[in-house]
N, C-alpha and C positions, 0 to 999 in steps of 0.2 A: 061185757067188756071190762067192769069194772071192778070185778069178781077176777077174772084174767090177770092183768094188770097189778091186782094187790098180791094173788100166790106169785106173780114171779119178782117183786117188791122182796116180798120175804125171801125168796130161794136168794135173792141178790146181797139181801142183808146178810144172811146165812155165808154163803159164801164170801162173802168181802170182811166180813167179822172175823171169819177165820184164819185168812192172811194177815189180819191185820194184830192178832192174839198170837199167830205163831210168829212171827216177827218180832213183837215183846217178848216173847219165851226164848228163842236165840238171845235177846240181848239183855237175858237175866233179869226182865223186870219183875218186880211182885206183883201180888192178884190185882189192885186195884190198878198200875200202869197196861198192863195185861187188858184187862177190862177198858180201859180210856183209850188205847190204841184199837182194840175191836171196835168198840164203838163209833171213835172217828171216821175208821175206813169203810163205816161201813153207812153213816149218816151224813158222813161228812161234806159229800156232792151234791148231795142231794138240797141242806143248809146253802150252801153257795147258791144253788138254783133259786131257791126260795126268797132268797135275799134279792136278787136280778129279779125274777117276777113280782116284788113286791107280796109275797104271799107270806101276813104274820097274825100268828109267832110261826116260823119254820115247823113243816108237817114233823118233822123230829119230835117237837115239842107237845104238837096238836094230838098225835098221834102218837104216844110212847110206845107203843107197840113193838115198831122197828128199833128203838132202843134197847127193849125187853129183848127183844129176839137176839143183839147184836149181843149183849151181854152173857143173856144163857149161854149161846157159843162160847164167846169167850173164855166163862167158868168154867164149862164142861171140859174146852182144850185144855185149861191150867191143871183143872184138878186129876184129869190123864196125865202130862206131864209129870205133875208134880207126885202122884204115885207110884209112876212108873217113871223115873227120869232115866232110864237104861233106850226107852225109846226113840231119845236124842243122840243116842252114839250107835245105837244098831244096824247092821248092814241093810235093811229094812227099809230105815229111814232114809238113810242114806243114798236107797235106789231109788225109792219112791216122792219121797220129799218134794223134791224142787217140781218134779211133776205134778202132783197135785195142789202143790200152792197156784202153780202158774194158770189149772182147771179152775182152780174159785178165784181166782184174779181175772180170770179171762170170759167166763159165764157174767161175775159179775159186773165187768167191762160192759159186755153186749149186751144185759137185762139193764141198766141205768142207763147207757144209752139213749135204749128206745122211750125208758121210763120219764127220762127228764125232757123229750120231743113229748110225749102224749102231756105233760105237765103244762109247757108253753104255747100249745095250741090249745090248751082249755083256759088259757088268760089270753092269748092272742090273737083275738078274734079275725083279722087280716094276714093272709098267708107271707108267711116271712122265712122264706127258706136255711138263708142265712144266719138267722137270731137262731131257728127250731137246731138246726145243725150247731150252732154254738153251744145251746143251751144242754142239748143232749150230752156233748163232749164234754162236757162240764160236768154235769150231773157222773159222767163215767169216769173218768179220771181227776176228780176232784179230790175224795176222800183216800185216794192211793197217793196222791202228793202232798197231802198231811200225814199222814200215814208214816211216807218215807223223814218228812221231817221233823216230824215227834223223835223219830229213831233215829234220827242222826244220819243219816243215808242221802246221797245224789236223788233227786226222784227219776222216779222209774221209767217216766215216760221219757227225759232226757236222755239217757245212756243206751237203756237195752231197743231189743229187735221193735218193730213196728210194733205201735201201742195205741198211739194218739192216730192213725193217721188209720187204725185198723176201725176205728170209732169212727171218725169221717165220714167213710167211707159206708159205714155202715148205715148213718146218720142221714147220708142222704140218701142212700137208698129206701130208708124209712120213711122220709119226707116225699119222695116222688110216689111210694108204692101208696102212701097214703091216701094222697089226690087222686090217683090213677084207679087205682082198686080199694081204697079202702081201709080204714084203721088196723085190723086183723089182721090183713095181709100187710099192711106198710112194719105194724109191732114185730111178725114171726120175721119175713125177712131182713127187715136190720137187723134182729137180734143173730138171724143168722149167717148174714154178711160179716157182721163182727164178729164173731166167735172162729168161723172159719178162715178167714185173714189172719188174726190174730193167732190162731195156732200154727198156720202154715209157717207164720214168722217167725214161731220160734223151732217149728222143729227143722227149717231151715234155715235156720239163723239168719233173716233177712234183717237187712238193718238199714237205716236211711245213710246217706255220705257224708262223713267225718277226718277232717283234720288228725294225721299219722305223723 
């Protein structure tokens, strides 16, 4: 399980680094901003969790690893960008773009998620539904709401289609599945609770109810 658990850490880092690096490349940042916005979105929830757990120094630190990973990404985007910048105005882009940011925004939603529930039930030894289901939402849209405010942006859970509430939802399903049947089965379905809400949302632009 703990083997499990660390590849989808990584696919998560992977993915959330690199929304978080093409968000600084839209707003014109250089390598190193590039790199420090990758890295936030993509350790950044996880810090938060750590901090609420009590777990020091943050596995960020303990563990550079996911840092490593967040960065390589990072570079790798900048230095496509940066020798190809025609692939920021290409009709290409332009179809494809916002759909695949929202795919590693959305995987990595639903993989921190479940990641930041299996974190708080290995420090919390008394089942706490409530805290586990915090903790996980935290861990998931954590590093996206620094993210958004490094770059100067509303955060993302505020504004757009169902985000926080696709985590939730996902969150408890993880938490129930967990008791019920099992770690294995509690981690694949919330991961796959959230990612499929999560996408439904946006490609039916569901959205919570808002003042017009």
């Amino acid at each position: 399980m703990d083997t499990f658990i660390f590849i989808l850490e990584i696919i998560g880092t992977v993915a959330f680094a690199s929304s978080g690096a093409m968000i600084a490349i839209e707003k014109k940042m250089d390598i190193f901003g590039v790199n420090i916005l990758g890295a936030t979105t993509a350790v950044g929830g996880g810090m938060m969790r750590d901090i609420i757990l009590g777990i020091t120094p943050p596995t960020a630190f303990a563990k550079p690893v996911y840092v490593l990973f967040a960065v390589l990404t990072s570079t790798l985007l900048f230095a496509i960008t940066y020798t190809n910048p025609e692939i920021l105005k290409s009709r290409a882009k332009n179809k494809y773009y916002d759909n695949v940011m929202m795919l590693c925004d959305t995987l990595g939603l639903g993989i921190f998620t479940v990641v930041g529930i299996q974190a708080a039930a290995s420090v919390v030894t008394e089942n706490n539904t409530f805290f586990f289901v915090f903790v996980g939402v935290l861990t998931g849209v954590g590093g996206g709401v620094l993210r958004d405010i490094l770059a100067g942006e509303t955060p993302y859970i505020l504004v757009r289609e169902i985000y926080a509430c696709a985590s939730i939802a996902g969150g408890i399903v993880c938490v129930v599945c967990r008791d019920s049947m099992g770690e294995p089965a509690g981690v694949i379905l919330g991961l796959i609770v959230t990612v499929v809400i999560r996408l439904l949302a946006s490609y039916f632009r569901w959205n919570l109810l808002r003042v017009r």
